[in-house]
C-alpha positions in Angstrom: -25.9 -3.0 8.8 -23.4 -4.6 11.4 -22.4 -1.5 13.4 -19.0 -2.8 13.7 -18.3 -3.5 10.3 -19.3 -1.5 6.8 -18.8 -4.6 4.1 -17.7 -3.4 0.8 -19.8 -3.1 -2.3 -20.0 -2.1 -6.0 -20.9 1.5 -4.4 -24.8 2.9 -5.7 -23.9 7.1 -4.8 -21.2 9.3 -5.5 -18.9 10.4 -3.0 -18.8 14.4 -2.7 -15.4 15.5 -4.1 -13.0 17.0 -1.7 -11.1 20.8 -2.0 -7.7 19.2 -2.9 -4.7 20.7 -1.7 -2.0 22.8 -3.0 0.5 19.7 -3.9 -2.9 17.8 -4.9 -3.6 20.5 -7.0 -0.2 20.5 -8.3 0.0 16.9 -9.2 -3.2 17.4 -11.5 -1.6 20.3 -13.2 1.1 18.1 -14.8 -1.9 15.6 -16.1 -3.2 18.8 -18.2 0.2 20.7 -19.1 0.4 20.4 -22.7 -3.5 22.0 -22.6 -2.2 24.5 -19.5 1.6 25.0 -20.3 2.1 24.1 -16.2 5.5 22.5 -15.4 5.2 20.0 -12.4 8.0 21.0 -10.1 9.3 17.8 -9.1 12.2 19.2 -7.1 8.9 21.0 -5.0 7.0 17.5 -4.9 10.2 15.3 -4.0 10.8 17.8 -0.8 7.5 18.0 0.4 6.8 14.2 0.1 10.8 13.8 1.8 9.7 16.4 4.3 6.1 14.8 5.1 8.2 11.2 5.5 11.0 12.6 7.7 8.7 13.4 10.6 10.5 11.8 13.5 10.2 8.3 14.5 10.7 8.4 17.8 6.7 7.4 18.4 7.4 4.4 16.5 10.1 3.7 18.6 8.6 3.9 21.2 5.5 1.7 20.1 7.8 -0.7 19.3 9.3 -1.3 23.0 6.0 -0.8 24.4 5.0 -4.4 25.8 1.4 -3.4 26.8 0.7 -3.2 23.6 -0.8 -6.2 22.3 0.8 -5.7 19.0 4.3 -5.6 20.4 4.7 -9.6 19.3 4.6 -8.1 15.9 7.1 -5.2 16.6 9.8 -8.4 17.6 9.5 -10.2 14.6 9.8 -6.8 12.6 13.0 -5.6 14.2 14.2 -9.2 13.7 14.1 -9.2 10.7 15.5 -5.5 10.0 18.1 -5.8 12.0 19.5 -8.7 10.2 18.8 -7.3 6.9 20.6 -4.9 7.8 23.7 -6.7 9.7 24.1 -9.3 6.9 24.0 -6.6 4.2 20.9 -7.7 2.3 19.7 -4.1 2.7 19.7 -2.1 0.3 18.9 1.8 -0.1 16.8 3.8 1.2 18.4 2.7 4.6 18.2 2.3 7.2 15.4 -0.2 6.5 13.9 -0.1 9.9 10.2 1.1 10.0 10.4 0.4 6.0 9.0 -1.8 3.8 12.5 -3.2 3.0 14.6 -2.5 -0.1 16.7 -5.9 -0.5 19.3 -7.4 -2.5 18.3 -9.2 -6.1 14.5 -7.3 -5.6 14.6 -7.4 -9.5 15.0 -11.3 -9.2 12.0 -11.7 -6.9 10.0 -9.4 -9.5 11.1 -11.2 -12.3 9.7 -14.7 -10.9 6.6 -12.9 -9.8 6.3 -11.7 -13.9 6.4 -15.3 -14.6 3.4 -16.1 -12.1 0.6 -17.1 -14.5 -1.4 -14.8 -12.5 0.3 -11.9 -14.0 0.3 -13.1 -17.1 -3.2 -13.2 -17.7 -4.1 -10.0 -15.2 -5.0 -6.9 -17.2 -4.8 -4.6 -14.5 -2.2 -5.1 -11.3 -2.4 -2.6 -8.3 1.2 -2.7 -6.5 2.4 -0.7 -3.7 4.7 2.5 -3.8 7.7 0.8 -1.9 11.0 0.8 -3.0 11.5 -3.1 -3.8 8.6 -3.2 -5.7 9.8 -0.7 -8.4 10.7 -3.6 -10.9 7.0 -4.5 -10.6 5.5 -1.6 -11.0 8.1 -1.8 -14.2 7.5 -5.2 -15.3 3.6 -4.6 -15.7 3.8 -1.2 -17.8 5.9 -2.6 -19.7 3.6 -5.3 -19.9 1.3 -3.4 -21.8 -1.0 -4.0 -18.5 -2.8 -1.2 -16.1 -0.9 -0.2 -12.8 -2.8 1.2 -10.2 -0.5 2.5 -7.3 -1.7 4.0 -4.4 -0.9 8.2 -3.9 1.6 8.1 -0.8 0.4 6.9 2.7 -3.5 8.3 0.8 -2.2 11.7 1.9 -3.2 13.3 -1.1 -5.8 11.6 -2.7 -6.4 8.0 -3.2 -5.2 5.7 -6.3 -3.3 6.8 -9.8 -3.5 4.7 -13.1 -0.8 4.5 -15.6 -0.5 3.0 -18.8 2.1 2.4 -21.1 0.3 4.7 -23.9 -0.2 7.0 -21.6 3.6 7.3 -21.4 6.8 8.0 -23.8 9.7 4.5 -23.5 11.5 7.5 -21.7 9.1 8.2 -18.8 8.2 4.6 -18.3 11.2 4.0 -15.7 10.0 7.6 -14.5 6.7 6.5 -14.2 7.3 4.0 -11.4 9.0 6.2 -9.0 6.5 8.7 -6.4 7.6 11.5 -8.4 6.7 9.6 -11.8 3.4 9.2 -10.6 2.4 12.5 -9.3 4.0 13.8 -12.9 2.3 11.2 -15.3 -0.5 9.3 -13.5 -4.5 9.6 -13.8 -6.1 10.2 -9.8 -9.3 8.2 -9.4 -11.8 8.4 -6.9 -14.0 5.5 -4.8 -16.7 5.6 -8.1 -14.0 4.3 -10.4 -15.5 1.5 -12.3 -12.3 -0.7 -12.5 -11.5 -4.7 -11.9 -8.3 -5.0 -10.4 -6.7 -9.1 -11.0 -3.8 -9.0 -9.1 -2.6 -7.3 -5.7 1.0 -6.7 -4.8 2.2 -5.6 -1.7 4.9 -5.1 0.1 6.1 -7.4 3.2 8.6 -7.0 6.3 7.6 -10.2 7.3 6.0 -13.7 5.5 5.3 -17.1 6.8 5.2 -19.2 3.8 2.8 -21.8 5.1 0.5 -19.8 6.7 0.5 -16.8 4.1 0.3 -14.4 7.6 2.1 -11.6 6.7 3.4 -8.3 8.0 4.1 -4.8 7.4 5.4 -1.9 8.8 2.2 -1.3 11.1 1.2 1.7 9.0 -2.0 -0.1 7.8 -2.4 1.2 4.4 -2.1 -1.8 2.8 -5.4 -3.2 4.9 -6.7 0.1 3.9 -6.0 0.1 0.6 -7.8 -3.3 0.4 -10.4 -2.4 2.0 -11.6 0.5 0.1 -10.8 -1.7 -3.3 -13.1 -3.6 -1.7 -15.6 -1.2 -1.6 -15.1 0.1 -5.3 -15.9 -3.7 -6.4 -12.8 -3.9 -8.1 -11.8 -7.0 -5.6 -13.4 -10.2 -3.6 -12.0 -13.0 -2.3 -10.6 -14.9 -5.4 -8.2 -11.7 -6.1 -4.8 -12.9 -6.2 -2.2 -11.2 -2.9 1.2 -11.6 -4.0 4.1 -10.4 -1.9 8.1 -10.0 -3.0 10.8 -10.4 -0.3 13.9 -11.6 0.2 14.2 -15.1 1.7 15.5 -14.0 4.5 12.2 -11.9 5.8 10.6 -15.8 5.8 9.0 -16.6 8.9 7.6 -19.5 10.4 6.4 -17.5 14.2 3.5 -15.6 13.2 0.4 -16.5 15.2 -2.0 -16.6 13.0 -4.6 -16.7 16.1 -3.2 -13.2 16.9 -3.7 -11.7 13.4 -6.3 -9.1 13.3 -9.5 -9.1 11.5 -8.7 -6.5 8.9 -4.8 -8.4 8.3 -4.4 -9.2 5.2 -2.9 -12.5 3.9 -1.0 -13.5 0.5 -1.6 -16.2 -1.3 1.6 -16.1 -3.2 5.2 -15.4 -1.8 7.5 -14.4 -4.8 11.5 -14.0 -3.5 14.9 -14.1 -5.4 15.0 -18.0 -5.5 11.6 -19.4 -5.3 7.9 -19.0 -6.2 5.5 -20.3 -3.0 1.9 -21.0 -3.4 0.5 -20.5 0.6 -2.6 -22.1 -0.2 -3.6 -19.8 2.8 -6.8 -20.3 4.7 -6.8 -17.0 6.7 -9.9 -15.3 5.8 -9.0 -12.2 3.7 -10.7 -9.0 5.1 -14.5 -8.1 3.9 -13.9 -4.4 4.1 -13.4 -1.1 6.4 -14.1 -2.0 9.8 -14.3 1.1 11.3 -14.6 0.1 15.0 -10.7 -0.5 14.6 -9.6 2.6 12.8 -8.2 5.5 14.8 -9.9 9.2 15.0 -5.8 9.8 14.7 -5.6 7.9 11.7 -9.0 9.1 10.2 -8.0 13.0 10.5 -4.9 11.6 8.4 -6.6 10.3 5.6 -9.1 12.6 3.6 -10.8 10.0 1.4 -11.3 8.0 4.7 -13.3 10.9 6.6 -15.4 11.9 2.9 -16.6 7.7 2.7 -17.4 7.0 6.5 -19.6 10.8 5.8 -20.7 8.9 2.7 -21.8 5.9 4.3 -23.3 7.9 7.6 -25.4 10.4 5.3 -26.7 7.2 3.2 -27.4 4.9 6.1 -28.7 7.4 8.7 -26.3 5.7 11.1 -23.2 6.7 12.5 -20.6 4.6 12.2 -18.1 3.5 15.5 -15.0 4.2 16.0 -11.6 2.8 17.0 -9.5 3.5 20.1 -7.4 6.9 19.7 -3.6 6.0 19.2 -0.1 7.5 19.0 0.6 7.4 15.5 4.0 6.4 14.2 6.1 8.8 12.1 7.2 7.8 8.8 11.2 7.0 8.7 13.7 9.1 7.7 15.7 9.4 4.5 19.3 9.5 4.8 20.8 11.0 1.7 
């Protein structure tokens, strides 16, 4: 096995289940209620997930004006675009969209055309991303009678959910596709999961429609996420990426030379306006490549720490890691 990379595959053990945590714990509750009488307390779940995201910023920041780091190219085209969201009004709540996934004007249009993709059509099960402008998404394909797998926030207490529409009332449907909606209806699966994902949607701050380079909001967890789908054999290569922004986050100055090895690209851009095949040749990442992943970041992320164990205990190896890093708060809420 490269030492610098673990390449994903249909997995052949069982990862050893973690003690889950007292809002983990809760979350299940709500799945069993009607057998347990337990109420999920969203006004409990909605402060603690508000509280967990509110964690100052100021290490972002920070990260962001740093210019010895050799991501800082990526910070400039971020704030760019942020700060003209935001000056020209395309922004729309949770704001400010800085350090976001950005919320933007006519989202529901940009979901609407990405419905119509023929991709979506025929996909049985989508996995799209907990942000804010995706909510008409995660909307669209309930209602499409189709799978959604979302990820549990920033992995912090688990790993995916799956919903489906029978799973739900018409009434908790819009409910569904909110955080809250997911802790309260949606099923938790693990890395043994035997599912086939056909379609990816994630979020964007940043696209360049003839490259299909893309950025986020230097998180990661969307090259995480893909990475441990990966893993799970519920993706390759020939899975469809689709993004949804506004036009205005399109881009034509990402290097693509500068792109890291675990960046992934889209292959479709879906905005208010207009539908864009990239017909992208950047090669989408193989799996976890652990030589770039923080110990910061790995003490973060449970599920992370139980598959490199996993992988270690099976292979007899131990498994390199990244540099350490400062890592950047979540953004606040303003109410």
């Amino acid at each position: 096995m490269d030492s610098s990379l673990f390449r994903l595959s249909t997995p052949t053990f069982t990862l050893p289940r973690a003690r889950p945590s007292l809002s983990y714990k809760r979350i299940h509750c709500q799945n069993q209620s009607q057998s347990e009488n337990v109420a999920f307390d969203e006004a409990a779940f909605e402060a603690e997930r508000l509280s967990l995201d509110a964690k100052a910023r100021e290490t972002m920041m920070a990260q962001s004006s740093n210019g010895g780091d050799p991501k800082a190219w990526k910070w400039v085209i971020r704030k760019r675009i942020w700060d003209t969201m935001e000056a020209l009004n395309i922004a729309q709540n949770p704001r400010p969209v800085h350090h976001r996934i950005p919320n933007f004007v006519a989202a529901s249009n940009a979901a609407k055309n990405l419905s119509k993709l023929k991709e979506f059509g025929v996909a049985n099960c989508v996995k799209v991303n907990p942000d804010s402008p995706q909510k008409q998404v995660r909307f669209l394909t309930l209602t499409g009678g189709k799978k959604l797998l979302t990820p549990q926030p920033r992995l912090r207490t688990g790993f995916f959910s799956v919903l489906e529409s029978h799973m739900l009332t018409p009434s908790a449907i819009y409910e569904a596709c909110t955080s809250v909606g997911v802790a309260k209806y949606g099923r938790s699966i693990g890395l043994d999961e035997k599912i086939k994902v056909d379609l990816i949607v994630i979020g964007s701050v940043a696209v360049d429609p003839k490259t299909g380079a893309r950025l986020g909001k230097g998180e990661g967890f969307a090259e995480l996420e893909y990475g441990m789908l990966r893993y799970m054999g519920a993706i390759d290569d020939s899975t469809p990426v689709v993004t949804s922004v506004h036009d205005c986050q399109l881009v034509d100055d990402i290097p693509v030379e500068k792109l890291l090895i675990h960046d992934v690209p889209v292959d479709i851009i879906c905005t208010p306006t207009q539908v864009i095949y990239t017909n992208t040749c950047i090669s989408k990442p193989q799996g976890i490549y652990w030589d770039k992943l923080s110990p910061e970041k790995l003490g973060k992320i449970r599920i992370l720490r139980e598959l490199k164990s996993r992988i270690e205990r099976e292979t007899g190896q131990k498994l390199p890691c990244g540099p350490s890093e400062k890592l950047p708060p979540s953004a606040p809420r303003r109410r």
